[in-house]
Legacy VTK file of the C-alpha trace (Angstrom):
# vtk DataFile Version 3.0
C-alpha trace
ASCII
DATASET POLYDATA
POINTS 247 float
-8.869 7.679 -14.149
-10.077 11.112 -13.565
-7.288 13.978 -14.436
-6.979 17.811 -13.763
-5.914 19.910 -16.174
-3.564 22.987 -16.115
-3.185 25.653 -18.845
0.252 26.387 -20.811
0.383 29.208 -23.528
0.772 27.981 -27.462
1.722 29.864 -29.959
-0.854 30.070 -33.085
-1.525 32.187 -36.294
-3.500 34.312 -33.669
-1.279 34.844 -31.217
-0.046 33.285 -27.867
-3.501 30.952 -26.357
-4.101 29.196 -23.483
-3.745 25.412 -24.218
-5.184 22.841 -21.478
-2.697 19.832 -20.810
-3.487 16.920 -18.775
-1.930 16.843 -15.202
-2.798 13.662 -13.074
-3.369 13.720 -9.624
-3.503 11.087 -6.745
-7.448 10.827 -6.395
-8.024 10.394 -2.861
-11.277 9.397 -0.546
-11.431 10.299 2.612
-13.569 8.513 5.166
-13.787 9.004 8.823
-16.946 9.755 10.863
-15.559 12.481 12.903
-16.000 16.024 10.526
-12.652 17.396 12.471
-10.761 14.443 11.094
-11.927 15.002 7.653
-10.789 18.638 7.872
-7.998 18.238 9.160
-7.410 15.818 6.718
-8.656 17.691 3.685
-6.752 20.420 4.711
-3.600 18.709 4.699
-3.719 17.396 0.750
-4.952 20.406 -0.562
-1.110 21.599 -0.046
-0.455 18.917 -1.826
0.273 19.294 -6.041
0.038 16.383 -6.939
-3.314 15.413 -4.923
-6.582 15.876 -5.046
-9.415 14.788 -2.136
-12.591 13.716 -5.035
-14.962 12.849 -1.885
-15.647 12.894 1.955
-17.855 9.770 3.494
-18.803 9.470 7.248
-19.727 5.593 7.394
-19.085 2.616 6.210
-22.402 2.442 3.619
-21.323 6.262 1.964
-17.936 4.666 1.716
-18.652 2.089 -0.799
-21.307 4.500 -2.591
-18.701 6.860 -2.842
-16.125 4.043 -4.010
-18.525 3.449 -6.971
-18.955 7.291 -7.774
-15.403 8.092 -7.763
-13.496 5.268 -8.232
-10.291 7.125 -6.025
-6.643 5.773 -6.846
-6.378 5.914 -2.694
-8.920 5.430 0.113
-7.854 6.459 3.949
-10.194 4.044 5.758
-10.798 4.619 9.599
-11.487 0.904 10.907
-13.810 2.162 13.868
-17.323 3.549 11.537
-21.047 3.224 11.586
-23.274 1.548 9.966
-19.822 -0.369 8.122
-16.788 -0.983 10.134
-13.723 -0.282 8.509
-12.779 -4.166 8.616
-16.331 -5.013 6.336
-15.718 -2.280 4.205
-12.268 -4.025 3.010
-13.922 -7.103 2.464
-16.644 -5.666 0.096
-14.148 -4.121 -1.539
-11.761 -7.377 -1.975
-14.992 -8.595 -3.496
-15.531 -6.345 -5.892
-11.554 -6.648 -7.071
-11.948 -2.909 -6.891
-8.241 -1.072 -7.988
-7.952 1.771 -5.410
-5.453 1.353 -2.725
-6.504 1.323 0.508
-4.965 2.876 3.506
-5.920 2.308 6.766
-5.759 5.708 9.619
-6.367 4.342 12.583
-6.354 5.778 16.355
-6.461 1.674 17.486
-3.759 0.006 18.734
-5.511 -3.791 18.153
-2.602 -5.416 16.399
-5.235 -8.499 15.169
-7.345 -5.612 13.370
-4.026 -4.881 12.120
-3.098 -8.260 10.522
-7.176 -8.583 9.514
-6.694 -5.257 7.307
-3.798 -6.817 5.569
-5.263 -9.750 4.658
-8.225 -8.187 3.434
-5.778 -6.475 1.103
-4.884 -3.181 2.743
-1.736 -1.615 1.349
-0.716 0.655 4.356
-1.973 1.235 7.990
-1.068 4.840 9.101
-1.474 5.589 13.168
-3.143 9.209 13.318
-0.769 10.647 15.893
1.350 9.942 12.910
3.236 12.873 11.171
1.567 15.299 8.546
4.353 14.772 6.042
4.482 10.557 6.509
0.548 10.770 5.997
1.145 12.642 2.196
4.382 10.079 1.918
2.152 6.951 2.782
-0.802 7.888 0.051
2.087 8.868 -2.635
4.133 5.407 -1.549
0.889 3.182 -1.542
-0.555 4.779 -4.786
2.961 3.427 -6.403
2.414 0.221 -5.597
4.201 0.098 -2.297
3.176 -1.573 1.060
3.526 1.130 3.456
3.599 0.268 7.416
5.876 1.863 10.349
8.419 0.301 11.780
6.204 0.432 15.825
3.171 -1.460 13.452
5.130 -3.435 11.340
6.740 -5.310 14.343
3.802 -5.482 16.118
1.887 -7.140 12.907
4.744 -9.224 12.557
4.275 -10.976 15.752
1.107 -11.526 14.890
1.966 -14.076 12.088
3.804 -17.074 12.487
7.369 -15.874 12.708
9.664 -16.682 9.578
12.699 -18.586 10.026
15.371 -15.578 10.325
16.823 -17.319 6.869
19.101 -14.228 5.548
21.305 -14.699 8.420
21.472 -18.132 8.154
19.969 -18.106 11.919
19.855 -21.694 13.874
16.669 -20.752 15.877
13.997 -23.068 15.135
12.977 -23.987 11.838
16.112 -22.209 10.451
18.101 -24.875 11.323
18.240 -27.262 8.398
17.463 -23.987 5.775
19.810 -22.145 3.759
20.355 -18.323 3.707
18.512 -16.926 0.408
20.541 -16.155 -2.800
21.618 -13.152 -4.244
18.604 -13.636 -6.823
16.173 -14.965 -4.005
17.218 -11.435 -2.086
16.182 -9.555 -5.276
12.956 -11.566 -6.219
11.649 -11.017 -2.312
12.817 -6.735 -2.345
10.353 -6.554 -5.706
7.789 -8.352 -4.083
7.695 -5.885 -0.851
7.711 -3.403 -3.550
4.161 -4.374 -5.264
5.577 -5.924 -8.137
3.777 -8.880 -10.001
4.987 -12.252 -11.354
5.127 -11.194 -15.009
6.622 -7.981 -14.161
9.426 -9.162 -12.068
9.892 -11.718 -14.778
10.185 -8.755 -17.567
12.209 -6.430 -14.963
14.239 -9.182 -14.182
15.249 -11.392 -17.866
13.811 -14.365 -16.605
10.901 -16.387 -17.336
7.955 -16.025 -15.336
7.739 -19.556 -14.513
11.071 -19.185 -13.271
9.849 -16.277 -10.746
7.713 -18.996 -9.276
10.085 -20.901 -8.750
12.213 -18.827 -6.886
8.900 -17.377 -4.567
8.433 -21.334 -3.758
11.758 -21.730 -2.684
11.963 -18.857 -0.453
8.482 -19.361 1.266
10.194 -22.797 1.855
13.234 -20.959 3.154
11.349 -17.977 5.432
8.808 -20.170 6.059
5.557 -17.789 5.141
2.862 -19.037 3.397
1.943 -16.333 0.980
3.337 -12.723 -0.631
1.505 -10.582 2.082
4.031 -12.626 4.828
6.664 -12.327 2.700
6.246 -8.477 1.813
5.736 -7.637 5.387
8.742 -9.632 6.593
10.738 -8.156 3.654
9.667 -4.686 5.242
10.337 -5.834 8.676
13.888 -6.673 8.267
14.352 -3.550 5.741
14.838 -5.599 2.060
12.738 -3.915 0.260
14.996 -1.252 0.129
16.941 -1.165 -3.281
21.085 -1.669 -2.265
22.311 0.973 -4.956
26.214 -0.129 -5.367
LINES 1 248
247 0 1 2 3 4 5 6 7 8 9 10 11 12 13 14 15 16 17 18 19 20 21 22 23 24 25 26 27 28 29 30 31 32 33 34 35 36 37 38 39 40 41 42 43 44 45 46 47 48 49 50 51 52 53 54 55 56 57 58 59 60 61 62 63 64 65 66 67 68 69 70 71 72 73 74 75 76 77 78 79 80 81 82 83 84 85 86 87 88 89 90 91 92 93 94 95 96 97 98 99 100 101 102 103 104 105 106 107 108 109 110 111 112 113 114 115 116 117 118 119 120 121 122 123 124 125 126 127 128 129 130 131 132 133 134 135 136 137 138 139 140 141 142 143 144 145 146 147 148 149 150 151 152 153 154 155 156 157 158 159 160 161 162 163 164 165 166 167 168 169 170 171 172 173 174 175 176 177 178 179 180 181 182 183 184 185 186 187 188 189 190 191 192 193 194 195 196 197 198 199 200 201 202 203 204 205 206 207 208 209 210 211 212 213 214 215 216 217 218 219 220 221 222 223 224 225 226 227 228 229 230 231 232 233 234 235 236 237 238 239 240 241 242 243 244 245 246
């Protein structure tokens, strides 16, 4: 990964010097066809410290040209491009088991395009009427291995999966009948997973074995009835669990 650098005196045998010292930035891509967007957009991070905009791409081709050039830490994908729509630029990229997180900054309000993003591996979708300030959040949030959705476009993803049994509360709608509310651990296990951590991890994080984290993940896609992490993250998110309950 690319890094800027920043210059902090040192004293030597000839006096005070300038000494470089890595800083690292959130490497970001932009790419959106329409120039004003891009400015506007550009604009925006270069407030930022702790950011820095590497390239600008206007279609779907320069995207993944760019991609290759740069390798960003974030891209903020417009679905609606030339050339490469927004949608076929994700899967390209889940081919390529490129790194970069992806957000998607979208004027649509097609909640299937939605759900398609997310299962092409999309770790945010930002609206562009949203805020300045939740844009820089979303890129910082995403970049740390966070899924990063709304609460208007995470319901309206949501109801564009099957719906998980409502097994927290112990619910008896549906499915939820004959399931049991999830565990204290089971509760923990699904909050890391809506935060972007990984088997092992949550095993090491955790003191448990990492055979033992799949264990638990079967029993509560049993329980919420999902069928994989991106259901369970974005119901975690929906219902507010991945937020850590400090005591």
């Amino acid at each position: 990964m690319n890094q800027g650098t920043t210059a902090v005196p040192e004293l030597t045998q000839e006096g005070l010097q300038e000494t470089p010292v890595e800083t690292k930035f959130i490497r970001v891509l932009i790419a959106d066809d329409h120039p004003i967007v891009r400015d506007g957009l550009k604009k925006l991070l270069l407030l930022e410290d702790d950011i820095k905009v590497v390239g600008e791409a206007c279609d779907g081709r320069q995207v993944l040209e760019m991609m290759q050039e740069h390798e960003p830490d974030v891209l903020l994908l417009d679905l609606r491009m030339p050339n490469l729509d927004g949608l076929s630029v994700l899967q390209s990229l889940q081919q390529t088991g490129r790194r970069t997180k992806v957000i998607v900054l979208t004027a649509s309000d097609d909640k299937n395009e939605f759900v398609q993003a997310m299962k092409l591996g999309c770790s945010g979708i930002v609206l562009k009427q949203t805020a300045p300030e939740l844009i820089v959040k979303s890129i910082r949030k995403v970049n740390a291995g966070e899924i990063w959705l709304d609460s208007h476009t995470t319901a309206a993803v949501m109801r564009q999966f099957a719906s998980p049994a409502d097994a927290l509360s112990g619910s008896s709608n549906g499915k939820a009948r004959e399931r049991s509310p999830l565990s204290t651990r089971e509760r923990e296990i699904v909050q890391l997973v809506a935060q972007g951590y990984k088997n092992k991890e949550m095993a090491e994080k955790m003191f448990i074995s990492e055979q033992t984290v799949k264990n638990h993940l079967h029993n509560i896609f049993d329980k919420l009835g999902v069928s994989d992490r991106l259901e369970l993250a974005l119901y975690a998110i929906h219902k507010g669990l991945h937020i850590s309950q400090e005591r």
